[in-house]
C-alpha positions in Angstrom: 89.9 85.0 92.4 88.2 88.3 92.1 88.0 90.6 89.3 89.2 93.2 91.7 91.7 91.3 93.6 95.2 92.4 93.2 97.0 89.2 91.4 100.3 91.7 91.5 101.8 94.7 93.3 104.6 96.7 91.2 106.4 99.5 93.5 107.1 102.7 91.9 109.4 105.1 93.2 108.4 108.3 92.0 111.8 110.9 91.6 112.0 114.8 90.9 113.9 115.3 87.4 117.3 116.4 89.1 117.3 113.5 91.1 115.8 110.9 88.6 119.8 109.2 87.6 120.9 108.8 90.7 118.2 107.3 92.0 117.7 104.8 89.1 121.5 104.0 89.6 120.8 103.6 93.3 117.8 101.3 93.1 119.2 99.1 90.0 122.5 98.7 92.2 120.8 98.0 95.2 118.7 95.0 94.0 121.1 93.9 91.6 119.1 94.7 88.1 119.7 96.6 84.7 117.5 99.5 83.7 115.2 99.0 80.9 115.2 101.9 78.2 113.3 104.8 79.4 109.7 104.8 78.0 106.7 107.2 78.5 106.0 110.4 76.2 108.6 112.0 77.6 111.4 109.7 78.6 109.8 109.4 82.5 109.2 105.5 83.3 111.9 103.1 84.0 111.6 99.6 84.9 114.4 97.6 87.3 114.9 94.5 85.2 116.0 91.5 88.2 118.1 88.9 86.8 115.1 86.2 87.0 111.1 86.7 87.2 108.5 89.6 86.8 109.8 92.8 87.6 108.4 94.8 90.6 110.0 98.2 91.4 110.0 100.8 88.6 110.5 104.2 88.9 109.0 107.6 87.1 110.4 110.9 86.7 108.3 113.7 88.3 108.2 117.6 86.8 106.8 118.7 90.0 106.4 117.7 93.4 108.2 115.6 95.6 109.8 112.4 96.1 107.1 109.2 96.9 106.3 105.6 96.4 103.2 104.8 95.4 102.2 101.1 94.5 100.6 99.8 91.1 98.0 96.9 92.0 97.2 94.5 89.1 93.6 93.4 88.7 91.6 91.9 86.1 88.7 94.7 86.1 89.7 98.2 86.5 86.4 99.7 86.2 85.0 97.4 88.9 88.3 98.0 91.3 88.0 101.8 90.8 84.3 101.6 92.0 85.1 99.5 94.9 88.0 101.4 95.9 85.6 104.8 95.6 82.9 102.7 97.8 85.9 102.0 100.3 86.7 106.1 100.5 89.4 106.8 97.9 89.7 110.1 96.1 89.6 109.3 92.1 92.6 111.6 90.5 92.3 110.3 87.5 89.6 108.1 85.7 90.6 104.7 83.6 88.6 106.2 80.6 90.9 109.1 80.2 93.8 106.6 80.7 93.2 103.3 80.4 94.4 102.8 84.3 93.3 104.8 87.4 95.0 106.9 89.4 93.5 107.5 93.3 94.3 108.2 96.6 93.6 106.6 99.9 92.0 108.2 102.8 95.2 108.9 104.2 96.0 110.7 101.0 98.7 108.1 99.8 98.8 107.8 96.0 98.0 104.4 94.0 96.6 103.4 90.7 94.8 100.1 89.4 96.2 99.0 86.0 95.4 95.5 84.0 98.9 94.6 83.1 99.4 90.8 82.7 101.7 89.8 85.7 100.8 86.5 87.2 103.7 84.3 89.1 102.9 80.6 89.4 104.9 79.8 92.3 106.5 81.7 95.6 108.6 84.2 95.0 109.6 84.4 98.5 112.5 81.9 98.5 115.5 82.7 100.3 118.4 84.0 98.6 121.5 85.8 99.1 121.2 89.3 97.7 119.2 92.6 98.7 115.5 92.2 97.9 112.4 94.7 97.8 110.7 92.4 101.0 107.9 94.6 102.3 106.0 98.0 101.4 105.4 99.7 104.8 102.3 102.5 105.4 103.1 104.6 108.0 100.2 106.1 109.6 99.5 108.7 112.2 97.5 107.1 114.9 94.2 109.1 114.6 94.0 107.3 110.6 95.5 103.8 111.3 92.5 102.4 111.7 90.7 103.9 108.9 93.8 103.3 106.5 94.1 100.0 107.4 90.0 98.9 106.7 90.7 100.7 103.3 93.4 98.7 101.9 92.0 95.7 103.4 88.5 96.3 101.6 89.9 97.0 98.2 92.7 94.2 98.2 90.7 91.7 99.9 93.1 90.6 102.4 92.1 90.4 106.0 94.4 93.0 108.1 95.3 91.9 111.9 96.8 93.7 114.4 100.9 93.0 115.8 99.4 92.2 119.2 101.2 92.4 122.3 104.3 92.1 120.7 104.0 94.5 118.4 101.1 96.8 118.9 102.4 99.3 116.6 102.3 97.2 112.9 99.2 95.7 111.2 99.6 93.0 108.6 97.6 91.8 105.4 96.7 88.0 104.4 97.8 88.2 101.2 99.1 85.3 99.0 102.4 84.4 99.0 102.3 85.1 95.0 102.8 88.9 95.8 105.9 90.3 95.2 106.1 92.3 98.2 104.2 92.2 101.6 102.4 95.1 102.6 101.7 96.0 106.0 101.2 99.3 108.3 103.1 101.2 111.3 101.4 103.7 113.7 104.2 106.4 112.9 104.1 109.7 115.6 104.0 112.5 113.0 100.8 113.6 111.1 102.2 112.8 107.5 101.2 109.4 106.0 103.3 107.9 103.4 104.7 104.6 101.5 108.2 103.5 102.8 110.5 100.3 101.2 112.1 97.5 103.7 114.9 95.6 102.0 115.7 92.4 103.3 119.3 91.9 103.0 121.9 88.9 103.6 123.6 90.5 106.4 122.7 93.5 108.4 126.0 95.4 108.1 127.6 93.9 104.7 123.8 95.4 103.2 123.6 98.3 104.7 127.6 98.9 103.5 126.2 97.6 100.1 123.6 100.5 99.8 125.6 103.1 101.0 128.4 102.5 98.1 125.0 102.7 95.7 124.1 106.0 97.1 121.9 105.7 100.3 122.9 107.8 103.6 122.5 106.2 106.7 120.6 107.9 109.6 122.2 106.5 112.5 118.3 105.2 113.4 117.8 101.5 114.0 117.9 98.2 116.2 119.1 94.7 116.4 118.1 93.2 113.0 117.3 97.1 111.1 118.7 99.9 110.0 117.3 103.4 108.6 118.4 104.9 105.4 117.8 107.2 102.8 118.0 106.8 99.1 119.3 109.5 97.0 116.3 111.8 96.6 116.2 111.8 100.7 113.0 109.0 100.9 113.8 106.7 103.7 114.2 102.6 103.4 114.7 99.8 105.7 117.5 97.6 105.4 116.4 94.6 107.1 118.0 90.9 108.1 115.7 88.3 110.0 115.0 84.3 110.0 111.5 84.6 109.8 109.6 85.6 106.5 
């Protein structure tokens, strides 16, 4: 594997500070996890602690700005990731000297950061189960940058992106192994504002979506056969999904 290939992807859901406790409550209830003691100079980083293997979503506590998810990628060599990512056209926002991890931004301007943490499943984490689960990390992308976004993340993961063809013109997906945590992949959305959104696969459509309204999440009344919209406590919208396929 490559220095600079992603071995795994941890989510974070970044929260203003007013909103910060009920979103923790909202994401530890919804994928069924305890919250780690809060860490970080001042008290800003939890982690959601899942009842067996490495966790994946954590969440920080912003001072300023607004509600986002931006995505941790593991690799061995951040030096040599943050100069491949540059090559690829990131922004650098903050440089792994200063650090020790680096913080950058796509073309499409969505946040990420390389880090070296150890975090290295041996087998596939995508077994079927009956509880909600963080399945899928969607970047939604006006049209004029999908195609630009979508070379980007493939050059600095290293997974070959493909179209949804005929079916399903509007998604792009990533080879990536099974090991990852979570599946990435990107939507053509119709507004100009790019962004990370979560899907959650979950056991049954309306006993989930029941389940993560109880833990805080509003429904939008947007949707389909085997989906549902919603949006967590700080107003960022998730995906509550049920489907066969993987």
């Amino acid at each position: 594997m490559s220095v600079t290939a992603p071995r795994w992807i941890t989510v974070f859901v970044d929260v203003p500070d007013e909103d910060f406790e009920p979103t923790v409550r909202f994401w530890a209830e919804a994928l069924g996890g305890r919250v780690s003691p809060a860490r970080g100079l001042h008290g800003e980083f939890v982690t959601v602690i899942p009842s067996t293997g490495h966790p994946v979503l954590k969440l920080q506590k912003l001072h300023t700005g607004a509600a986002r998810v931006h995505l941790d990628l593991h690799v061995d060599d951040v030096d040599a990731a943050t100069q491949g990512a540059l090559a690829a056209g990131a922004a650098l926002i903050a440089d792994p000297d200063e650090l020790g991890y680096a913080v950058l931004r796509s073309p499409a301007g969505l946040a990420f950061c390389f880090v070296d943490d150890p975090a290295a499943p041996e087998t596939d984490v995508h077994a079927d189960g009956d509880r909600c689960s963080l399945e899928q990390v969607m970047i939604d992308v006006p049209e004029a940058q999908f195609a630009e976004e979508t070379a980007f993340w493939s050059a600095i993961t290293g997974w070959a992106a493909h179209g949804g063809g005929a079916a399903f013109p509007e998604f792009g997906w990533f080879e990536q192994p099974r090991t990852m945590p979570v599946r990435l992949m990107a939507q053509r959305v119709g507004d100009d504002t790019a962004r990370l959104h979560l899907d959650l696969r979950v056991p049954d459509l309306e006993g989930g979506v029941a389940l993560l309204e109880r833990a805080g999440a509003r429904a939008t009344g947007a949707g389909g056969e085997f989906w549902r919209v919603l949006q967590d406590p700080t107003g960022t919208l998730v995906c509550a999904s049920h489907h066969q396929d993987h």
